[in-house]
C-alpha positions as CSV (number, residue, x, y, z in Angstrom):
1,X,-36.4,19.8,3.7
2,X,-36.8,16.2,2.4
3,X,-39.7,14.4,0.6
4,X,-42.2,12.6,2.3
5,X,-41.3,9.3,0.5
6,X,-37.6,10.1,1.4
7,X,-38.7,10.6,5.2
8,X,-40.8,7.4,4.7
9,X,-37.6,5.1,3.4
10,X,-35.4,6.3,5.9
11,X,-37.6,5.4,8.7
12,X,-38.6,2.1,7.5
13,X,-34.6,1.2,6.7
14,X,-34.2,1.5,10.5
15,X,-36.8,-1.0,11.6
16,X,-37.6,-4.8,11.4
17,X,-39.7,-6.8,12.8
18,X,-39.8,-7.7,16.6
19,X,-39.5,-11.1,18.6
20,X,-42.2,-13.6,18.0
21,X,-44.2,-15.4,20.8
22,X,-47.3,-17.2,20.8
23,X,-50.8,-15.8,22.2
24,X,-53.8,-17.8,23.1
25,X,-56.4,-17.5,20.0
26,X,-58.7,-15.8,21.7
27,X,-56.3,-12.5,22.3
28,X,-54.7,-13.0,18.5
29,X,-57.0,-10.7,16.9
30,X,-55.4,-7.8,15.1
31,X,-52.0,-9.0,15.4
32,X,-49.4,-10.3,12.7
33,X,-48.6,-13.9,12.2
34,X,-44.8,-14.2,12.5
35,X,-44.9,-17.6,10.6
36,X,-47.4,-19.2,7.7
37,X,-49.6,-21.6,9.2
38,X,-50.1,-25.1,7.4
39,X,-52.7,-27.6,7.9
40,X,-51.8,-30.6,9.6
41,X,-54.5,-32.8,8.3
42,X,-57.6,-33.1,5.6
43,X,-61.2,-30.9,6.0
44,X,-63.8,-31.9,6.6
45,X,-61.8,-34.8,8.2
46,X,-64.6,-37.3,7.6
47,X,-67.7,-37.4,5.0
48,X,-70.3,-35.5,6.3
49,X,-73.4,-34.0,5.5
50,X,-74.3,-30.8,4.2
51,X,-77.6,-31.1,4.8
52,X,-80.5,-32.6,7.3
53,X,-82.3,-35.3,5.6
54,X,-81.9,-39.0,4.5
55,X,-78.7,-40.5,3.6
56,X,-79.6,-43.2,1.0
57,X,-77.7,-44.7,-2.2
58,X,-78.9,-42.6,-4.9
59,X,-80.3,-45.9,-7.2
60,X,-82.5,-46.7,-5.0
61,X,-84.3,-43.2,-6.1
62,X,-83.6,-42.5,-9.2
63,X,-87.1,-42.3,-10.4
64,X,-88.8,-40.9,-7.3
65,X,-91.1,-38.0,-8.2
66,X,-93.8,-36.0,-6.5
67,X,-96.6,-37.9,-8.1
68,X,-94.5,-41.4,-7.5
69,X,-92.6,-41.3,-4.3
70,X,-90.1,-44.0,-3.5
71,X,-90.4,-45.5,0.3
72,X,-87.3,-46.7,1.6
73,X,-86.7,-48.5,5.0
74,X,-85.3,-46.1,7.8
75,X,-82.4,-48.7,9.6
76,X,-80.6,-45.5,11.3
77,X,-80.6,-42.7,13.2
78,X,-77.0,-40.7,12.6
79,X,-77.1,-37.0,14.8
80,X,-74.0,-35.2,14.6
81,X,-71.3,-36.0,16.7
82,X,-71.8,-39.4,16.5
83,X,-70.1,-42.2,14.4
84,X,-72.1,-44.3,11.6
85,X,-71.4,-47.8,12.2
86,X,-73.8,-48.9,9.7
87,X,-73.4,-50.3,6.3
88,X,-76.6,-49.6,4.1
89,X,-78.4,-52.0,1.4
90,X,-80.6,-51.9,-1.3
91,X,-83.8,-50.1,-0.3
92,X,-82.7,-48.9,3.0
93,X,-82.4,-45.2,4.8
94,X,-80.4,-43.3,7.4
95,X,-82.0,-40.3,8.9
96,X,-79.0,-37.4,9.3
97,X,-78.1,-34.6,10.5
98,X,-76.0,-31.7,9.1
99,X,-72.1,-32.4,9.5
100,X,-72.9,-35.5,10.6
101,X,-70.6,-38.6,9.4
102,X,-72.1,-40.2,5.8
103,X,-72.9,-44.2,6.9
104,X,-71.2,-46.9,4.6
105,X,-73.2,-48.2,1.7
106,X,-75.1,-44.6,1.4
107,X,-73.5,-42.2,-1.6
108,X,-75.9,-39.0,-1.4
109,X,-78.1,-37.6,0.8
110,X,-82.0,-36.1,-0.3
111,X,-82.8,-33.4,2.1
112,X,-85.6,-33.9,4.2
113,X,-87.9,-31.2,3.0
114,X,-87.9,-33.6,-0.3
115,X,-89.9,-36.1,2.1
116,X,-92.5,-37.1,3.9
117,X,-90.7,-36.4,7.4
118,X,-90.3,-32.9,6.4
119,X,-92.9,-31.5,9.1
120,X,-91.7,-33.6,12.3
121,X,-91.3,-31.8,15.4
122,X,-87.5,-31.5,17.2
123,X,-86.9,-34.3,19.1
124,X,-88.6,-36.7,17.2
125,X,-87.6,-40.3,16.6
126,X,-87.1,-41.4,13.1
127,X,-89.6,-42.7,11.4
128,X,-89.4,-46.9,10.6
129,X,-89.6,-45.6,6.7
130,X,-89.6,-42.5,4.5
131,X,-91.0,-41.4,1.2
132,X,-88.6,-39.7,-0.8
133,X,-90.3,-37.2,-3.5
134,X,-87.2,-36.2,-5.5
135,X,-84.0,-37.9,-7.1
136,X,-80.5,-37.0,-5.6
137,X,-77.5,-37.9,-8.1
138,X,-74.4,-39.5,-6.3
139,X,-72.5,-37.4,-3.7
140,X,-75.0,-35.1,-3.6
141,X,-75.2,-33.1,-0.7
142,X,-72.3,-34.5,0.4
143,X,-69.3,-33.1,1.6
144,X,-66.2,-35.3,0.9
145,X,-62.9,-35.2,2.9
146,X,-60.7,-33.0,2.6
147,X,-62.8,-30.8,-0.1
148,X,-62.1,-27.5,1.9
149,X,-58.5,-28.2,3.7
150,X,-55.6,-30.7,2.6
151,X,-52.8,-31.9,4.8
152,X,-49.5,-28.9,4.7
153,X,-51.5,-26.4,2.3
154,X,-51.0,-23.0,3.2
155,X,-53.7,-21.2,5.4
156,X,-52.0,-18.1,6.4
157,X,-49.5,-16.3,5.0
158,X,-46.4,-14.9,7.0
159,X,-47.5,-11.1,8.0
160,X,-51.2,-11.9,7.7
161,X,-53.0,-9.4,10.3
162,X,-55.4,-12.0,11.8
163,X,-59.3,-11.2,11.3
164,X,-62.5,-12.8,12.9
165,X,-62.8,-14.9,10.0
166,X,-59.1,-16.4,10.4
167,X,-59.4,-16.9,14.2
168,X,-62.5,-19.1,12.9
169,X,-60.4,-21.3,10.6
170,X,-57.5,-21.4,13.2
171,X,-59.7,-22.9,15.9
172,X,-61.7,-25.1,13.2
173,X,-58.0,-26.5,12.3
174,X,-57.5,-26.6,16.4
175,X,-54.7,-24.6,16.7
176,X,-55.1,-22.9,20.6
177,X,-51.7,-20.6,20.0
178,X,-50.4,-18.6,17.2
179,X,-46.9,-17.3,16.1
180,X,-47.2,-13.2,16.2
181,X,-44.7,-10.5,16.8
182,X,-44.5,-8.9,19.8
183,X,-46.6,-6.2,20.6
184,X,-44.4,-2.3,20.3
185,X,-44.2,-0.4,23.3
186,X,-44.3,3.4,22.6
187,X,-43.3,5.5,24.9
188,X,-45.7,8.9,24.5
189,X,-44.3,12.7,26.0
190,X,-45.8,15.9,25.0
191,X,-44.1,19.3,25.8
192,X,-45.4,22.7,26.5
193,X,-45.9,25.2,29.3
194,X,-49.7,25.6,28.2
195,X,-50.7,22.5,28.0
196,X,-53.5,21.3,30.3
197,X,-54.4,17.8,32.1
198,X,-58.0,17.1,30.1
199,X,-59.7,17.2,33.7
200,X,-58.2,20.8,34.5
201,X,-59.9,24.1,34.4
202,X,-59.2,26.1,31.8
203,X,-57.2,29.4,32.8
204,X,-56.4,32.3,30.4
205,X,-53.2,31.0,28.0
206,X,-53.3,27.4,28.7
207,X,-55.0,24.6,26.6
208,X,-56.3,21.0,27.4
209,X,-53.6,18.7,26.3
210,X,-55.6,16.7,23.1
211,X,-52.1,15.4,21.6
212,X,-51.4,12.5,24.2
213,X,-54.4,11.5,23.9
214,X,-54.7,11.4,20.3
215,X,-51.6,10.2,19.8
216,X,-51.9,6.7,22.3
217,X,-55.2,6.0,20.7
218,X,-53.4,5.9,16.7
219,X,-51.3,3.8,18.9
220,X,-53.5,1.4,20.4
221,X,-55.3,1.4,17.1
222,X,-52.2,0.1,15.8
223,X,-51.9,-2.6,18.5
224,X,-49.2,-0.9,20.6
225,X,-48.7,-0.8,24.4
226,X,-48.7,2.7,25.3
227,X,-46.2,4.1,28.1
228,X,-47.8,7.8,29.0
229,X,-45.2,9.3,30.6
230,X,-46.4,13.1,30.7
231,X,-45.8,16.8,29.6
232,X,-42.5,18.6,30.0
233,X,-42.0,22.0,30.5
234,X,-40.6,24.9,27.9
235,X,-37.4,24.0,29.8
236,X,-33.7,21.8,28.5
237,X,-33.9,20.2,31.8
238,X,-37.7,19.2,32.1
239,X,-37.1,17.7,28.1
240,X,-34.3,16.2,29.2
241,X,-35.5,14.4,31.8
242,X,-38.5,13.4,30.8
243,X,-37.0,11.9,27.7
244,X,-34.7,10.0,29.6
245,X,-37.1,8.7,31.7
246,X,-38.8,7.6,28.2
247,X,-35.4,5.5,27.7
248,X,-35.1,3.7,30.8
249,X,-38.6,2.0,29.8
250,X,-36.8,0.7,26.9
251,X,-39.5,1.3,24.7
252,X,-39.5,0.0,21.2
253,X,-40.2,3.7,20.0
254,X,-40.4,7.8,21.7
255,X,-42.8,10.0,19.7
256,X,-43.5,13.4,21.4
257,X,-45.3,16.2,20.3
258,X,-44.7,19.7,20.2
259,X,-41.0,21.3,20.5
260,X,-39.6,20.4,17.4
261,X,-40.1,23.7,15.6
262,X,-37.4,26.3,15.5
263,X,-38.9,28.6,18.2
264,X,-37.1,30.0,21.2
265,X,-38.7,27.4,23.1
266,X,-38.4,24.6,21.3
267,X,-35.9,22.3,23.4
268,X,-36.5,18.7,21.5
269,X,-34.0,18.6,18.7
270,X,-31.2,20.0,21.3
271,X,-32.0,17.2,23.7
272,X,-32.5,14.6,21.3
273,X,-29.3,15.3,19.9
274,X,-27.1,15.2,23.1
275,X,-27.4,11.6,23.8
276,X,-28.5,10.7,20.4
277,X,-28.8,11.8,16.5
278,X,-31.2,13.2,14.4
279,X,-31.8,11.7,10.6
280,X,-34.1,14.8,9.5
281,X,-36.2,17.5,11.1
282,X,-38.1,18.7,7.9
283,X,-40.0,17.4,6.2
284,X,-41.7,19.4,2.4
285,X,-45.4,18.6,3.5
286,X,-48.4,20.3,4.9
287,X,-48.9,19.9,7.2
288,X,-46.2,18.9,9.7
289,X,-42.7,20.3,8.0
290,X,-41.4,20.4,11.7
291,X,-41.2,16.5,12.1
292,X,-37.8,15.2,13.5
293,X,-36.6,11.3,13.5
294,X,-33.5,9.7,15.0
295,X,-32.5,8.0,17.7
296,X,-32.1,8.9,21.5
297,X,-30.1,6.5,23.8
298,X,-30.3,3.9,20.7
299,X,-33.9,4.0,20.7
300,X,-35.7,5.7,17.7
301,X,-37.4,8.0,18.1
302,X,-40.2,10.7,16.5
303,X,-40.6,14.4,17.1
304,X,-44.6,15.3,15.8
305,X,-45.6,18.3,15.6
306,X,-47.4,20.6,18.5
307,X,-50.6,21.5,16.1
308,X,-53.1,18.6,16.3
309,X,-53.9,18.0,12.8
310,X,-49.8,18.2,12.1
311,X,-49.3,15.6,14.7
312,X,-52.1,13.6,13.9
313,X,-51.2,13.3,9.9
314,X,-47.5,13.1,10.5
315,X,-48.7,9.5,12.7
316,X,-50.4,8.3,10.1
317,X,-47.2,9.0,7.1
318,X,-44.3,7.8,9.2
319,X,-45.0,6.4,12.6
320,X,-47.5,4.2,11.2
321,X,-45.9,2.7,8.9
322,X,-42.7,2.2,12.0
323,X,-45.3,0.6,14.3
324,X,-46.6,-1.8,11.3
325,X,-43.3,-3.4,10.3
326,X,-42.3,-4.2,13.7
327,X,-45.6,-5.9,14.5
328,X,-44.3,-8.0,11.6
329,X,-47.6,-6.7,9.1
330,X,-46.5,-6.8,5.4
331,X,-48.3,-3.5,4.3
332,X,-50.2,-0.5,5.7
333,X,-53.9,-0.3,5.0
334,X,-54.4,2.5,3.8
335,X,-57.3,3.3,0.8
336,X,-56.6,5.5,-1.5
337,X,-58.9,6.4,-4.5
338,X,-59.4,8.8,-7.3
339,X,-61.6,11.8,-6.6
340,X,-62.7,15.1,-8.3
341,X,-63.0,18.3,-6.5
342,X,-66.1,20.0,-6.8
343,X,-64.3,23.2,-5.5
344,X,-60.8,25.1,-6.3
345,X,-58.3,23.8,-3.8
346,X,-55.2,25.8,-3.3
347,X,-51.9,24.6,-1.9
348,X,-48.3,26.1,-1.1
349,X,-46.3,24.0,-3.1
350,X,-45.7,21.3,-0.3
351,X,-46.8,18.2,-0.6
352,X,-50.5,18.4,1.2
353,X,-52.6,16.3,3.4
354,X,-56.1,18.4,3.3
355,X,-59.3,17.3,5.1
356,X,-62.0,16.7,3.3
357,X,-65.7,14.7,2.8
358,X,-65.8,12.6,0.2
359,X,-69.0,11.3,-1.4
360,X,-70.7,9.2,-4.9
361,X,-72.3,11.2,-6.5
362,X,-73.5,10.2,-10.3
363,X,-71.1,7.5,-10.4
364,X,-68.2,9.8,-9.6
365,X,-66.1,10.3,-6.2
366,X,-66.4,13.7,-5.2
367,X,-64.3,15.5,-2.8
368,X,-65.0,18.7,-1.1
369,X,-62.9,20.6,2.1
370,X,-64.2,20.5,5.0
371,X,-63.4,24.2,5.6
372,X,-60.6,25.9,6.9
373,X,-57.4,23.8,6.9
374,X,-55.2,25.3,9.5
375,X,-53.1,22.9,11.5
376,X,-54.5,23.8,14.7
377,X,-58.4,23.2,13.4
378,X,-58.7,19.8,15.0
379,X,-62.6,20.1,14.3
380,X,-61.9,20.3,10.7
381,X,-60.5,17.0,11.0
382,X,-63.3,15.0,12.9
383,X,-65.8,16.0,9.9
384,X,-63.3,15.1,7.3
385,X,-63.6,11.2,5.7
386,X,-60.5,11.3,3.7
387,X,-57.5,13.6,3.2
388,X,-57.1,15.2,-0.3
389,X,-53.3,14.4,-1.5
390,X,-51.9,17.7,-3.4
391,X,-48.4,16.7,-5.1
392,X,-45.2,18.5,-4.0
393,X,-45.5,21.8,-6.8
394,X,-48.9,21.9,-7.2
395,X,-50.1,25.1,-6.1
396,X,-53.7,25.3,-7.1
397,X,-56.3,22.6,-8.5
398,X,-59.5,23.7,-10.2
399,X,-62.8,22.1,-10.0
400,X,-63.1,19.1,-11.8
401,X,-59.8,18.2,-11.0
402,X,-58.8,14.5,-10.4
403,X,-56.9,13.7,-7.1
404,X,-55.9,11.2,-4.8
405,X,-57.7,10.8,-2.0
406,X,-56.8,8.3,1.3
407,X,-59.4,7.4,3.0
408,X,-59.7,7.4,7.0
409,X,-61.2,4.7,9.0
410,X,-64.4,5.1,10.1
């Protein structure tokens, strides 16, 4: 058996990132940008302002108060969207709008609940002069060009994995397409003679098949297209052909699940290894020793585990990880924190993965199991939060220990 941070560097050394293309914005969410993206030009692009109310040179009322209000002429009416061709004087007004462009002549802008205009209805014409209530020092309220955005900084970063706020700036910057990698195609098989379509009746020895589906959500969570391609039988032949089948997709990636273990029906590694290789096929964790990775037909590929919760942790260390560098992402996301058992937790030695809830609790992270931790305990897993990491040797952890713990989504 080999580490998991072994298994981990000898996956990764096998993959880079894939082709870049560009997507319409609207469908870039999630994905990684293939190349930085720079600004082209200044933002705001224009003076604007920040606020409605009264552009006005700031002079004219520098000793307005409540009790002494300064009345200045209105000579304008600027909404947004339009252009100020207007040059203000001594003693003159421009009503405003927000992001609307600053006239000449004005250097600040008093907001309009500082005024007498403060209660007109929407839609009202500007008045032919305003009392202003308060002073404004210069550039006040103002947004000047090119405070937020100069021309070639850096927005993005190479690798960023685009959110809802960076989708904002890219359209705001009025970029329609963006550089990302190409989506990965996994190709998904499961194996097993008692494994069940979902829709099936149950019948004595058989099982619903929870793995595929499972497994191509983790996918699609990780922005994969996901080829389902079925369950083979506890037979060479049936492996066999449905893996090939996997490799005439010319996926970017196989996992199955199930048939990797030594049993006497366990047909993946043979298979794999007849038109392919196999790096490792054990790995010291818990659980999910029985993992296998190498390549079939050229393509790489990953042998999980049958047992759900094997399968599903054994995703999350190593395929993963695959799946995020050949999107292009720099890193995984993956939280981990400190946390302190409020119960004895005992391990086998390997390095362990164990469900549990984690909670504050008088400004502490607790952990506690959520109950029995066998591999095949899927419901174990839906209550859990976070999985408690035991080092590799570490056979038993008393309360009060200190742990690391990695938080799942959701």
């Amino acid at each position: 058996m080999i580490s998991v941070q072994e298994a981990q560097q000898r996956i990764l050394s096998n993959f880079k990132a894939l082709e870049t293309i560009f997507v319409p914005l609207d469908v870039a969410l999630g994905r990684a940008l293939a190349q930085p993206i720079h600004s082209k030009a200044y933002y705001p692009p224009f003076e604007n302002s920040s606020v409605d109310g009264f552009a006005l040179r700031a002079e004219d009322i520098s000793a307005a108060r409540p009790d002494k209000p300064i009345s200045l002429s209105v000579v304008a009416d600027i909404p947004a969207g339009s252009v100020a061709n207007i040059s203000l004087s001594v003693g003159q007004a421009a009503r405003i709008m927000t992001g609307a462009p600053i006239p000449g002549g004005a250097d600040a802008v008093v907001m309009v609940e500082e005024t007498d205009a403060s209660r007109q209805a929407a839609g009202s014409p500007a008045p032919s002069n305003v009392k202003i209530f308060k002073a404004v020092s210069q550039a006040e309220n103002i947004r000047r060009r090119g405070s937020d955005i100069t021309p070639d900084q850096e927005i993005l970063p190479a690798g960023m994995i685009l959110r809802a706020q960076d989708i904002g700036i890219l359209a705001m910057l009025g970029i329609a397409a963006v550089p990302v990698h190409k989506k990965p195609r996994v190709a998904l098989i499961s194996s097993g003679d008692e494994l069940l379509p979902v829709d099936a009746q149950l019948v004595p020895g058989k099982i619903h098949d929870s793995n595929t589906y499972m497994l191509a959500a983790l996918a699609q969570n990780a922005g994969c297209e996901v080829l389902h391609l079925g369950v083979a039988a506890d037979r060479y032949e049936a492996v066999q052909e449905l893996l090939t089948r996997a490799a005439d997709h010319k996926p970017d990636l196989i996992v199955s699940s199930a048939g990797v273990s030594v049993g006497a029906f366990d047909y993946i590694k043979d298979v794999v290894e007849s038109s392919g290789s196999l790096s490792f096929w054990k790995v010291d964790m818990r659980p999910g020793k029985p993992l296998a990775f190498g390549t079939y037909r050229n393509i790489p590929f990953f042998g999980l585990p049958g047992n759900p919760v094997s399968s599903f942790v054994g995703f999350l260390l190593f395929v993963q990880p695959a799946l995020k560098m050949l999107s292009g992402g720099k890193t995984i996301n993956t939280q981990r924190v400190k946390v302190v058992l409020s119960e004895a937790v005992e391990s086998d030695g390997r390095e362990s993965y164990l469900r549990a809830i984690i909670r504050h609790k008088n400004g502490k992270i607790v952990a506690a199991l959520t109950g029995h931790q066998g591999s095949g305990n899927l419901l174990s897993l839906v209550q859990a939060n976070a999985l408690l990491i035991i080092p590799s040797g570490v056979k038993s952890c008393p309360p009060g220990s200190e742990v690391e713990a990695w938080i799942l989504e959701n």
